[in-house]
KOLSE-886513 format. One record per atom (N, C-alpha, C, O): y, z, x; atom name. Coordinates in steps of 0.05 Angstrom, whole numbers, plus 5000, padded with zeros to 4 digits. Layout:
BEGIN
<rec py="Y" pz="Z" px="X" a="CA"/>
...
This chain:
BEGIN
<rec py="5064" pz="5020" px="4772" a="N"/>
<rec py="5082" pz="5010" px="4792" a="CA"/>
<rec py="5076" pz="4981" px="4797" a="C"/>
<rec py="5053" pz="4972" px="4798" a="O"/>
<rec py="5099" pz="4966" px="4800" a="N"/>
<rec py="5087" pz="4932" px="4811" a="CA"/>
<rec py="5097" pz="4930" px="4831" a="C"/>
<rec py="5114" pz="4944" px="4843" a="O"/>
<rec py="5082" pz="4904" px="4838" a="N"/>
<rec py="5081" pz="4897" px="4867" a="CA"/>
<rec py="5106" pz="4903" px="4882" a="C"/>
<rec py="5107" pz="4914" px="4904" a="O"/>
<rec py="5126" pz="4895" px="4868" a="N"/>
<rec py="5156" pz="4899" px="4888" a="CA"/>
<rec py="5165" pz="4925" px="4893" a="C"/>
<rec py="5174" pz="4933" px="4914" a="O"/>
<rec py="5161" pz="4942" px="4865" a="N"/>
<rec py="5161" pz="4972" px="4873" a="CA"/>
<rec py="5143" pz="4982" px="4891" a="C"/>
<rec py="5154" pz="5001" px="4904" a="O"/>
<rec py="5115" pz="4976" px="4899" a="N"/>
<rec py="5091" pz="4983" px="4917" a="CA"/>
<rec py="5102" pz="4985" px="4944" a="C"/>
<rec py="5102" pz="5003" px="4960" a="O"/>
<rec py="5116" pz="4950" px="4946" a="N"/>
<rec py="5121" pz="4944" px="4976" a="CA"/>
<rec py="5150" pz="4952" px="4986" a="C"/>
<rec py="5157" pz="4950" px="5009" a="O"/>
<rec py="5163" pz="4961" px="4967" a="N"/>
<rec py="5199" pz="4975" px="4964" a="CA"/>
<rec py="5184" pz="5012" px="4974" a="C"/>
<rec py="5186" pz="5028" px="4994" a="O"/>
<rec py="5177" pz="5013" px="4962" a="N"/>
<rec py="5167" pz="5042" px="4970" a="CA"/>
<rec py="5148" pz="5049" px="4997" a="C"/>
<rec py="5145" pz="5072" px="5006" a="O"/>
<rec py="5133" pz="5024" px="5010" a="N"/>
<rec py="5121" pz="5023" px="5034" a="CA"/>
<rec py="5140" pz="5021" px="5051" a="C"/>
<rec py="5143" pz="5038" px="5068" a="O"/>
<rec py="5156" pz="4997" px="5050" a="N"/>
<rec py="5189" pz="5000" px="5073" a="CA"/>
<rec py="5203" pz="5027" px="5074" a="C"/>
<rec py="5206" pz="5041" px="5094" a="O"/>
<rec py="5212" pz="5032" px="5048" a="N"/>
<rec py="5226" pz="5058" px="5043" a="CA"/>
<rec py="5210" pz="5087" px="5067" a="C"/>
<rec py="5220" pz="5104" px="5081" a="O"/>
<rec py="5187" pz="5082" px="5061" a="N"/>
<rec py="5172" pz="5116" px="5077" a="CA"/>
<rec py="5169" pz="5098" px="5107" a="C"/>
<rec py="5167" pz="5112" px="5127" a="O"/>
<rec py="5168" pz="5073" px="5111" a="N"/>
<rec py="5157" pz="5067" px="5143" a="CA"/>
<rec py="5124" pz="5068" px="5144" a="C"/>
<rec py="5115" pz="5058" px="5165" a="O"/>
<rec py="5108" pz="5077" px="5128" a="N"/>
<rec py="5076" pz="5070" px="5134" a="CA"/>
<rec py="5067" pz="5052" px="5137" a="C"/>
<rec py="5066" pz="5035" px="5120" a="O"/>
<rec py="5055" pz="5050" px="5161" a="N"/>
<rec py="5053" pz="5022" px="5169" a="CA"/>
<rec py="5021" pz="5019" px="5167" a="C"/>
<rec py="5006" pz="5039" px="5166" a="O"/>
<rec py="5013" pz="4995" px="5166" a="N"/>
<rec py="4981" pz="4982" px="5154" a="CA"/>
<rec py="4968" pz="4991" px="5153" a="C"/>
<rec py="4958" pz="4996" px="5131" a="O"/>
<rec py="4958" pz="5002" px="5179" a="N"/>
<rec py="4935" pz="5018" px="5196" a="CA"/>
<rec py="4938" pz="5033" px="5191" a="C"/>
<rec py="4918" pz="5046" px="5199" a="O"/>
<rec py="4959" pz="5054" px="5175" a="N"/>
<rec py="4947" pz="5078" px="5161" a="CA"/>
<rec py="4934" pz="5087" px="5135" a="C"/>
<rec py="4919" pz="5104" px="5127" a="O"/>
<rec py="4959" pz="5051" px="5120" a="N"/>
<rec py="4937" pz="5058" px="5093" a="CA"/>
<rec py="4913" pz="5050" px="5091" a="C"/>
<rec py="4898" pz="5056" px="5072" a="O"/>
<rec py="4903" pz="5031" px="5123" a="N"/>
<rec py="4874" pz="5031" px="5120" a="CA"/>
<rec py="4861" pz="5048" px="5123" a="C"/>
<rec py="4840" pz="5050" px="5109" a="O"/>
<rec py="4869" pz="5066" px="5140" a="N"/>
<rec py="4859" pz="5091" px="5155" a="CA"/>
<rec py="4850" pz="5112" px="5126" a="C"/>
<rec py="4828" pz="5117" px="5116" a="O"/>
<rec py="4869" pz="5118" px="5121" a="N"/>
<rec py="4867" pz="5132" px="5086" a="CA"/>
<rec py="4854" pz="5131" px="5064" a="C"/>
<rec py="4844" pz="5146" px="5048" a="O"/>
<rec py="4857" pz="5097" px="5069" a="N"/>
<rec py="4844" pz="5094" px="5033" a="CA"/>
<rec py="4822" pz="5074" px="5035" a="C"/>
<rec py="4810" pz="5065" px="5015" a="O"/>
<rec py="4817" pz="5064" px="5064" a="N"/>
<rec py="4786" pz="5047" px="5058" a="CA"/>
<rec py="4797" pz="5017" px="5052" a="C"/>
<rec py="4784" pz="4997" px="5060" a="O"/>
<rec py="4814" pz="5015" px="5042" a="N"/>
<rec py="4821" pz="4981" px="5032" a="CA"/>
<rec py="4820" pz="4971" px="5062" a="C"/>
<rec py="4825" pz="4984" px="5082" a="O"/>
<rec py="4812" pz="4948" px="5060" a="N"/>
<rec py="4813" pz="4934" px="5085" a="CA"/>
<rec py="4842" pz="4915" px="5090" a="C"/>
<rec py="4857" pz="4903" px="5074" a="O"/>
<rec py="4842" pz="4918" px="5121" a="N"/>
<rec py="4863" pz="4915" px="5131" a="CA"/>
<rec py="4877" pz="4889" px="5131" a="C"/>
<rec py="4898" pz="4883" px="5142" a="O"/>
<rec py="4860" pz="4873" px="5115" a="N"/>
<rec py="4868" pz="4837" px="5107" a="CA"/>
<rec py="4882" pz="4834" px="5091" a="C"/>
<rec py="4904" pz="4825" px="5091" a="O"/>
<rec py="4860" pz="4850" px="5063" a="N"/>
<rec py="4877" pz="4858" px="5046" a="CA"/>
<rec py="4910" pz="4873" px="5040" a="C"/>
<rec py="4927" pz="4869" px="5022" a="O"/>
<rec py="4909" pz="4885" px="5057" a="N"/>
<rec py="4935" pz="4904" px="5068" a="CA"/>
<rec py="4955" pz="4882" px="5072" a="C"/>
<rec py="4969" pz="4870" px="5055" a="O"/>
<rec py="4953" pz="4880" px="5094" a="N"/>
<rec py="4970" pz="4852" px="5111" a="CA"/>
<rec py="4973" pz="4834" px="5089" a="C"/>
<rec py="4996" pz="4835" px="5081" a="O"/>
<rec py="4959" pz="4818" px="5075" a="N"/>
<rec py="4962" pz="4796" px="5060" a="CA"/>
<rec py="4975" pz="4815" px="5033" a="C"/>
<rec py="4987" pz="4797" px="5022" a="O"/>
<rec py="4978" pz="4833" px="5020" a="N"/>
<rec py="5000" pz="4842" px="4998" a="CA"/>
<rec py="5015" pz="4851" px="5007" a="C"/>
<rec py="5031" pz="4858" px="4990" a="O"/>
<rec py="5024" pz="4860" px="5037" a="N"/>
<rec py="5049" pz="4879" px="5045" a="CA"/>
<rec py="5066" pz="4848" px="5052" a="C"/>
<rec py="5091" pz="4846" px="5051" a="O"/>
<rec py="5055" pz="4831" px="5056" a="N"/>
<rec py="5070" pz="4805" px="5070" a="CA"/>
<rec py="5083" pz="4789" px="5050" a="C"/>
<rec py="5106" pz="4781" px="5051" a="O"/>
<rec py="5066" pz="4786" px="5030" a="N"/>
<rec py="5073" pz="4772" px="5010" a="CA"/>
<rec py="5056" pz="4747" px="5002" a="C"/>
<rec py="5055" pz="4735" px="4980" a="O"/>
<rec py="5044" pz="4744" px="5026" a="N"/>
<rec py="5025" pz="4718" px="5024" a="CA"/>
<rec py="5003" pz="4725" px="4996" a="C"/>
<rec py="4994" pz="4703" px="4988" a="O"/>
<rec py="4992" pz="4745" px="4981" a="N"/>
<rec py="4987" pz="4747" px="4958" a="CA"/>
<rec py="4987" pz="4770" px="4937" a="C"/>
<rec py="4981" pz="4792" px="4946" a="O"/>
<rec py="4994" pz="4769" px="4911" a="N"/>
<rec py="5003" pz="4791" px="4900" a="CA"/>
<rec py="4974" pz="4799" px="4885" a="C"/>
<rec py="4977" pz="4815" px="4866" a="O"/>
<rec py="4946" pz="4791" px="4890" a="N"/>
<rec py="4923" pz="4800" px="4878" a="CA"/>
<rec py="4923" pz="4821" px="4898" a="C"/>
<rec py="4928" pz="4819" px="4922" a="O"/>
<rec py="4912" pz="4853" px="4875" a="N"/>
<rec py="4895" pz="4871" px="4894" a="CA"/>
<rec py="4881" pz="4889" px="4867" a="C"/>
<rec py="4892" pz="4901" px="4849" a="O"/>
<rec py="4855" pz="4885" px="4875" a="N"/>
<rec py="4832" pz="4891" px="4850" a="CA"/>
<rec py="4856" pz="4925" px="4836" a="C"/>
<rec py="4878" pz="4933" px="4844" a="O"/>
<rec py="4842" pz="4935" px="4820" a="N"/>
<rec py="4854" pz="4948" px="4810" a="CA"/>
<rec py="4840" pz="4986" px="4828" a="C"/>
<rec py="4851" pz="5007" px="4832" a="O"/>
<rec py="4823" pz="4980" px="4831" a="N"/>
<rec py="4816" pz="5011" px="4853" a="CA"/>
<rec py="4830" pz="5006" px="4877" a="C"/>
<rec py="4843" pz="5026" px="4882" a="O"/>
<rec py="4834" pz="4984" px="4895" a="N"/>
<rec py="4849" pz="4981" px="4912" a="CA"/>
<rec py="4874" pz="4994" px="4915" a="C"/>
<rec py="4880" pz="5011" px="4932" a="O"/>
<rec py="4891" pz="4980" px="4891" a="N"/>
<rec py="4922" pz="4993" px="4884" a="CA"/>
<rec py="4920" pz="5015" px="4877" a="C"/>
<rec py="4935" pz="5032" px="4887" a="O"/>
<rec py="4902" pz="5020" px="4860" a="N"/>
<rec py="4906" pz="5056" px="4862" a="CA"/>
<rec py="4903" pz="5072" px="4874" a="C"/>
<rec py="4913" pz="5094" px="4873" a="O"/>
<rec py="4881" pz="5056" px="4895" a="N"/>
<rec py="4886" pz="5082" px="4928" a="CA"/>
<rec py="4911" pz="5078" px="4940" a="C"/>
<rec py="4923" pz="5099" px="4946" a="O"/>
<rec py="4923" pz="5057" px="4944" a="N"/>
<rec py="4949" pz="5049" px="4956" a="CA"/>
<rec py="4965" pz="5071" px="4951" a="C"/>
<rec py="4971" pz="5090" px="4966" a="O"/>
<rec py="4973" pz="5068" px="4921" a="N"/>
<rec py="4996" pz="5074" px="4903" a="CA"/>
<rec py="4982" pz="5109" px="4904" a="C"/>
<rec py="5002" pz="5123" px="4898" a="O"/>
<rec py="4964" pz="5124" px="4907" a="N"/>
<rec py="4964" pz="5144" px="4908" a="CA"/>
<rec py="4975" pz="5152" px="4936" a="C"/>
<rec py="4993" pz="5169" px="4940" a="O"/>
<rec py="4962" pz="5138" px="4954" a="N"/>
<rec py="4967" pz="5144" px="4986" a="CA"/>
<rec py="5003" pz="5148" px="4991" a="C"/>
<rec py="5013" pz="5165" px="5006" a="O"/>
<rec py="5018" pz="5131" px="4976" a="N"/>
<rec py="5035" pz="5128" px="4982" a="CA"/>
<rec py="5058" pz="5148" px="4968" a="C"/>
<rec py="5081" pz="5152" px="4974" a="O"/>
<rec py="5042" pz="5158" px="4948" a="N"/>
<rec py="5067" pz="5172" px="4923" a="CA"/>
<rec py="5060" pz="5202" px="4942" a="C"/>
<rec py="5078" pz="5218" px="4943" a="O"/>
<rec py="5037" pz="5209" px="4956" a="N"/>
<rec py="5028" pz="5223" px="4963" a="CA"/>
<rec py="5050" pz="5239" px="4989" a="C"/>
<rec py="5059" pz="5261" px="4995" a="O"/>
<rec py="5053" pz="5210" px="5000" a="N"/>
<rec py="5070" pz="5206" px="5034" a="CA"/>
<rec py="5097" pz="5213" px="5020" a="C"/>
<rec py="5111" pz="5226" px="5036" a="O"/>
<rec py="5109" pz="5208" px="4993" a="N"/>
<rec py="5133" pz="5206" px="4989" a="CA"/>
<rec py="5138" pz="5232" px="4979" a="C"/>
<rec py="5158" pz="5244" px="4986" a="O"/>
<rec py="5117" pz="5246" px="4959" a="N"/>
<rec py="5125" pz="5285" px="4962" a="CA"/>
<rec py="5123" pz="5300" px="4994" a="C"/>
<rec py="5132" pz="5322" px="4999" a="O"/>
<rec py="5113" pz="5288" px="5008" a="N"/>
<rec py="5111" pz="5298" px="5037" a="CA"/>
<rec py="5145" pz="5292" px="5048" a="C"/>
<rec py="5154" pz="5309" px="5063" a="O"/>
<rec py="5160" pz="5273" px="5042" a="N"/>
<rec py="5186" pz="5268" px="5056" a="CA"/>
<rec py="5209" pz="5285" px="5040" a="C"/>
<rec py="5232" pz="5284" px="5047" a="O"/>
């Protein structure tokens, strides 16, 4: 998945920051600074907690 699909699919469900910190451990700077746009680096274990957290939220809807 890339970045635009990541952050298309975070709008799409409504999860907001503080939960994918809550979930997956990435820190909340990190969060903020790729959900915003201000940068599209996020190490590669990062995104995969994301991108699980999130595919996770989207069989739940």
């Amino acid at each position: 998945m890339d970045n635009q699909q990541l952050r298309a699919l975070k709008e799409q469900l409504g999860v907001i920051n503080y939960k994918i910190n809550y979930k997956t451990g990435v820190h909340l700077g990190v969060i903020e600074d790729f959900f915003s746009g201000r940068t599209d680096a996020l190490s590669p274990a990062d995104r995969g907690k994301i991108e699980a957290l999130l595919l996770a939220e989207a069989k739940k809807k």
